[in-house]
C-alpha positions as CSV (number, residue, x, y, z in Angstrom):
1,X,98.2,-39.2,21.0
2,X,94.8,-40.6,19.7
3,X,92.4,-39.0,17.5
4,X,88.9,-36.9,19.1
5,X,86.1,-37.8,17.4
6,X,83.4,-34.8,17.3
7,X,80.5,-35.7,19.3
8,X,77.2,-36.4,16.9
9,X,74.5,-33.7,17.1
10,X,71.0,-33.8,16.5
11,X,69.5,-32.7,13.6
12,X,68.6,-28.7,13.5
13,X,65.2,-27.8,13.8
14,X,64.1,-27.1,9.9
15,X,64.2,-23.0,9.3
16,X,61.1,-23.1,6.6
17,X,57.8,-24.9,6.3
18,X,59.0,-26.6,2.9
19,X,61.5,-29.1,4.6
20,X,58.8,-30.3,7.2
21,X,57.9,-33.1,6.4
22,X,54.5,-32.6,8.4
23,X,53.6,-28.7,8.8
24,X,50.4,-29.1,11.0
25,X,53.0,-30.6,13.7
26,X,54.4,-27.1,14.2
27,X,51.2,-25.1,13.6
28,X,49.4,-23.7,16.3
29,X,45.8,-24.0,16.4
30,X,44.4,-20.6,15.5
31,X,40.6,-20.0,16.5
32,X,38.2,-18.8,13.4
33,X,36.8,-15.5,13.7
34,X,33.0,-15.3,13.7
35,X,30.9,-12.2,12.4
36,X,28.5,-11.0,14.8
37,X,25.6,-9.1,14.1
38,X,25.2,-7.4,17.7
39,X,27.4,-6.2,20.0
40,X,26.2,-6.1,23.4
41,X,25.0,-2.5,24.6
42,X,28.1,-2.0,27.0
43,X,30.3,-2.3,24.5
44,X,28.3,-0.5,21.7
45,X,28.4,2.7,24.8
46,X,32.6,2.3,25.0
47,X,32.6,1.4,21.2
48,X,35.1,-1.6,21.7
49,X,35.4,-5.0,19.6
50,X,32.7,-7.3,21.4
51,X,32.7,-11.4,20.5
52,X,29.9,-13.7,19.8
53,X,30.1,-15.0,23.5
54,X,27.2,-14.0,26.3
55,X,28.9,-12.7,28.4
56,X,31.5,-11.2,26.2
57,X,35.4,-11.6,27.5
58,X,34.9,-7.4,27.5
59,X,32.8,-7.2,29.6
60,X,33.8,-10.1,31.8
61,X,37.5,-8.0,31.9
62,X,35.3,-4.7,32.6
63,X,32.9,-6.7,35.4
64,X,29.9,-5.0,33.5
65,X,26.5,-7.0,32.1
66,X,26.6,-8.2,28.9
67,X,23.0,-7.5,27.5
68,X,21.9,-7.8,23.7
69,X,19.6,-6.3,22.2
70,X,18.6,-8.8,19.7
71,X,15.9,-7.6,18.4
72,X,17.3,-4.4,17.2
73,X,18.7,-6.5,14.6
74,X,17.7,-6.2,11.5
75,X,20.0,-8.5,9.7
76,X,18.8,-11.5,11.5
77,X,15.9,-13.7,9.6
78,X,13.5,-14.0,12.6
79,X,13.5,-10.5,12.9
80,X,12.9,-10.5,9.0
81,X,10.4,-13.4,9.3
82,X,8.4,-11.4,12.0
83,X,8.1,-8.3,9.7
84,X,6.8,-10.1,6.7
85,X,4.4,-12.4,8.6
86,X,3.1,-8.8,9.8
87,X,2.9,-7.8,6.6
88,X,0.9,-10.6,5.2
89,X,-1.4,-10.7,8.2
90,X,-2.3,-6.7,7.5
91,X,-2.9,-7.0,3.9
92,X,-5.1,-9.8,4.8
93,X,-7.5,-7.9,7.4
94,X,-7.1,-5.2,4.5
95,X,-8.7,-7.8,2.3
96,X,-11.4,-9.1,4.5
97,X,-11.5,-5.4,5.4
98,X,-12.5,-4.0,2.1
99,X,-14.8,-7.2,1.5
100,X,-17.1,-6.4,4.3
101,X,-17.7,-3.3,3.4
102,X,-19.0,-3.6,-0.2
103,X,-20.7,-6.7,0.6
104,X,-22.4,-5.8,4.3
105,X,-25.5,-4.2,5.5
106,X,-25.5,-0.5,6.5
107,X,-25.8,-1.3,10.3
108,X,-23.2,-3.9,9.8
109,X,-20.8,-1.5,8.2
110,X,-22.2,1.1,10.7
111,X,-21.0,-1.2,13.5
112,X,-18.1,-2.5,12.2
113,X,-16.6,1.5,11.5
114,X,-17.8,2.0,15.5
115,X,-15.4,-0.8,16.5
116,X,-12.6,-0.2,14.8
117,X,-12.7,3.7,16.0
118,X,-12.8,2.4,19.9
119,X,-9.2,1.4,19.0
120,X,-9.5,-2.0,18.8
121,X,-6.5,-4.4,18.3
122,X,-6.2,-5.7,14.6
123,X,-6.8,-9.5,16.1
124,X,-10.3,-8.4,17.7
125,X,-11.0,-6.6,14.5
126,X,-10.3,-9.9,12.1
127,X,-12.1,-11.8,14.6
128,X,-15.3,-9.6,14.3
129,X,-15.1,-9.7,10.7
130,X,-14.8,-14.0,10.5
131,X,-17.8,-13.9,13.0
132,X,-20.5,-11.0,11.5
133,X,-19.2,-11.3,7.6
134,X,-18.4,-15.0,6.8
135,X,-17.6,-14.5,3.0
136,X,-15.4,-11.8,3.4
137,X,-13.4,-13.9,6.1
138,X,-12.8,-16.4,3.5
139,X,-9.4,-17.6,2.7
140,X,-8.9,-16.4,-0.7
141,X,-11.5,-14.2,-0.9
142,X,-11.3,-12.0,-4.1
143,X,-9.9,-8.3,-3.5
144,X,-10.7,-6.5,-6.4
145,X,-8.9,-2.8,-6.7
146,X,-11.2,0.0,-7.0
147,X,-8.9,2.3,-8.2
148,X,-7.2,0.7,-11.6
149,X,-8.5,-1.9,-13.6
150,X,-12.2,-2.7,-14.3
151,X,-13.0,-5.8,-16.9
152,X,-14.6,-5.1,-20.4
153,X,-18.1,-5.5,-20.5
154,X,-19.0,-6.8,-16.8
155,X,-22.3,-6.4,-15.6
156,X,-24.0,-3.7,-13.2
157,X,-22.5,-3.7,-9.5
158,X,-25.5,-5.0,-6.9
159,X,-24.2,-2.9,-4.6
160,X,-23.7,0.3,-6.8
161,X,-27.2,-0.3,-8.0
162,X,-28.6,-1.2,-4.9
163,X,-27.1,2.5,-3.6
164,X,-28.2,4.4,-6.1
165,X,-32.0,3.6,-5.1
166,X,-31.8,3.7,-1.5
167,X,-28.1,5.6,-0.3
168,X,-28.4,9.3,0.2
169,X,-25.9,11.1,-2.0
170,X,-23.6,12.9,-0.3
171,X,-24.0,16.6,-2.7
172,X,-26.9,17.1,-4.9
173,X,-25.6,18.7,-8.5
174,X,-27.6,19.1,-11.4
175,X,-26.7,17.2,-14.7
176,X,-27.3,20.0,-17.0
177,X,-26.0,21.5,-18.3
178,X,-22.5,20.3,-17.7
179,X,-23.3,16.9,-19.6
180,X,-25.6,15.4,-22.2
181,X,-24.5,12.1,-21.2
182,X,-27.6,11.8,-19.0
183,X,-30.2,14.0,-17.3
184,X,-30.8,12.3,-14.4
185,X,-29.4,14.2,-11.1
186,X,-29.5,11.8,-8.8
187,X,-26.9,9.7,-11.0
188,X,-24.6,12.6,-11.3
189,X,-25.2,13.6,-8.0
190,X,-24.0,9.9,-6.2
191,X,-21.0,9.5,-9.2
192,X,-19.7,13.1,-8.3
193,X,-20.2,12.0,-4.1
194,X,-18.9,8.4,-5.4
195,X,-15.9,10.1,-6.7
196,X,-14.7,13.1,-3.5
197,X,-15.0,9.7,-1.3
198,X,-12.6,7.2,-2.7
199,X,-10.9,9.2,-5.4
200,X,-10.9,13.2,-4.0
201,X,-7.7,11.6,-2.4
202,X,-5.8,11.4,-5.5
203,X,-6.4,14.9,-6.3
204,X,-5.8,17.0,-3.6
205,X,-5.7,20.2,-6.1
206,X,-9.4,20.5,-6.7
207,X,-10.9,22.4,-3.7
208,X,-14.6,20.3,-3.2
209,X,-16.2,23.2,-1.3
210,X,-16.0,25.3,-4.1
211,X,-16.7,23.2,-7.2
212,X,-19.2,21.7,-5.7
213,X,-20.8,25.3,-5.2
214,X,-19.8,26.5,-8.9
215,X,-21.7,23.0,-10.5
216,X,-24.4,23.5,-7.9
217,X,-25.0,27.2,-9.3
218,X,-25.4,25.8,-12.8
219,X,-22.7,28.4,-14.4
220,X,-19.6,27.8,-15.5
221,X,-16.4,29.6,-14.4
222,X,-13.6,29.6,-16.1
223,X,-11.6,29.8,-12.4
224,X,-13.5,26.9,-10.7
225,X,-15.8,24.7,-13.0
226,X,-16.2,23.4,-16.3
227,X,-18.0,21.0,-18.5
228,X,-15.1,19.3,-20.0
229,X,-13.5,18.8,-16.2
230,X,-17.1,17.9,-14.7
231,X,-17.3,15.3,-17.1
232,X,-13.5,14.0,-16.8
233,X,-14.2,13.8,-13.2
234,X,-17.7,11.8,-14.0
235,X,-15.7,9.4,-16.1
236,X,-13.3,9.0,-13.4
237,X,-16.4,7.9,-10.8
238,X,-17.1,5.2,-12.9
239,X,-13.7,3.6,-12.4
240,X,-15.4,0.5,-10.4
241,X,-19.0,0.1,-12.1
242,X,-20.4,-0.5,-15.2
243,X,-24.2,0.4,-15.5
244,X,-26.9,-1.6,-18.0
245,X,-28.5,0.6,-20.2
246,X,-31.5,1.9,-18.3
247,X,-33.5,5.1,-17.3
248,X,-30.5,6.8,-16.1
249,X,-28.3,6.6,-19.2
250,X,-28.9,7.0,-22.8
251,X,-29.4,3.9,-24.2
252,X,-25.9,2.6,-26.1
253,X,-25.0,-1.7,-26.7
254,X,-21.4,-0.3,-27.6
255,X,-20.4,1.7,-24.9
256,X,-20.0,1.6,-21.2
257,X,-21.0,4.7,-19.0
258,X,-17.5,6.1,-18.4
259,X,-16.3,5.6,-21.7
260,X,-19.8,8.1,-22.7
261,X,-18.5,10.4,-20.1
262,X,-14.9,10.5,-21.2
263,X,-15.6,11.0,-24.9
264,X,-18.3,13.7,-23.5
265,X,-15.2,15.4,-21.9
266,X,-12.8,15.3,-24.6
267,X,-15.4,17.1,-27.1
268,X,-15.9,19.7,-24.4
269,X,-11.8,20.2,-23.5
270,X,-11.6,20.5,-27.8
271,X,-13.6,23.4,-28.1
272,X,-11.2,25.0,-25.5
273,X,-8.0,23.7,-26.8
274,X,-6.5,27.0,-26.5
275,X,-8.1,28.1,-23.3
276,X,-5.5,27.6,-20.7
277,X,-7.3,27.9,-17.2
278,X,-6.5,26.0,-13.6
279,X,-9.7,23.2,-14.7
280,X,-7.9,22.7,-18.0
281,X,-4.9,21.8,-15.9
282,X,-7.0,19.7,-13.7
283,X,-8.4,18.3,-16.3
284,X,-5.5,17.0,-17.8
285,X,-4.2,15.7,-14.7
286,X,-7.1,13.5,-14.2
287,X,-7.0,12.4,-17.9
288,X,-3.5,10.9,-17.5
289,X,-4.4,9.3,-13.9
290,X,-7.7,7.6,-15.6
């Protein structure tokens, strides 16, 4: 009787990745996941996964149009680019904006204000500045902030001077006897008009009507008007301007205007230290924003 010999087999298939000798010849080729930004609107209404693809594989299943609303999308940096181009293209006509007007002629202002209230586009209004005010549509051109800073000792604005002779001020106050800074009128009169036009703004506690009314009487009232806050508020006008010593102001090489009208305040606001009123409140509430 002879002898079976047991057939040879082939080797088993290896039961863990370790004894493959080559693992990416058994591994299936997965595809990567990408992050989207936007789903499509169809699948943002049924709230279902959507895929980077246009059309999507939902809505290819679903036979629906695939429709993105791209630029909804915040996160995506054209968008972003768009918004800060804006940006920098308003605060530019803002620029050229401001320059035209302290620089420009009264008709020129006057017609300038008379576009831009026909709602004109921004474009045609940047255009008409470049074409009627040439040095404010200057690259570059220098946009100095009324509101902050002023530097030490700098001359006499033109323009403020130039408006105090010919402008029309707005209220006509008397200077005494709230201050002793200066008796001229028509300089407190045009700082106190200077002041409810670009800085009234800022202090929306004040009622104009009737201080104006109280400082024209002369008297003061403890409820409305007083020396110490007429000053503070005169002080506060001069937050642009620096006037040369002439017939307006007492004659001082030291001192600038506001800083006359400030300390002219301060002495007043001592002598009522423990007077508490609604101008002593206002008072102190421009002191800390000057």
């Amino acid at each position: 009787m002879s002898q079976n010999h047991p057939r040879p087999l082939a080797p088993a298939t290896p039961m863990y990745p370790a004894m493959i000798s080559d693992p990416n010849k058994f591994r299936l080729p997965t595809k990567q996941r990408r992050n989207i930004t936007t789903a499509c609107t169809a699948c943002q209404k049924h709230r279902i996964k959507c895929d980077d693809d246009t059309p999507c594989a939902a809505c290819l299943t679903r036979q629906t149009d695939c429709n993105r609303e791209t630029e909804k999308d915040g996160r995506r940096r054209m968008v972003w680019k768009e918004k800060v181009e804006e940006l920098e293209s308003d605060q530019k006509l803002l620029s050229r904006l401001m320059e035209a007007i302290r620089n420009g002629h009264n008709g020129q202002v006057e017609n300038l204000i008379g576009i831009i209230r026909t709602n004109t586009s921004k474009e045609q209004v940047s255009s008409y500045i470049a074409t009627n005010f040439p040095h404010a549509a200057e690259e570059g051109s220098p946009y100095k902030a009324a509101t902050w800073q002023r530097p030490p000792q700098s001359p006499a604005s033109p323009l403020f001077r130039a408006t105090l002779g010919t402008a029309r001020p707005l209220f006509k106050v008397p200077a005494k006897p709230w201050t002793t800074v200066t008796d001229d009128d028509r300089l407190v009169s045009h700082l106190l008009s200077l002041w409810f036009t670009w800085r009234h703004w800022c202090y929306p506690f004040i009622d104009r009507d009737s201080f104006v009314s109280a400082m024209q009487s002369g008297h003061e009232t403890d409820g409305i008007c007083t020396a110490a806050l007429v000053n503070m508020i005169l002080a506060d006008a001069c937050f642009d301007y620096d006037i040369l010593d002439d017939d307006h102001v007492r004659p001082s090489d030291e001192k600038p205007l506001q800083d006359l009208f400030y300390e002219e305040a301060k002495r007043y606001a001592g002598t009522t230290a423990r007077k508490r009123s609604l101008p002593s409140i206002q008072f102190m509430a421009i002191q800390w924003m000057l």
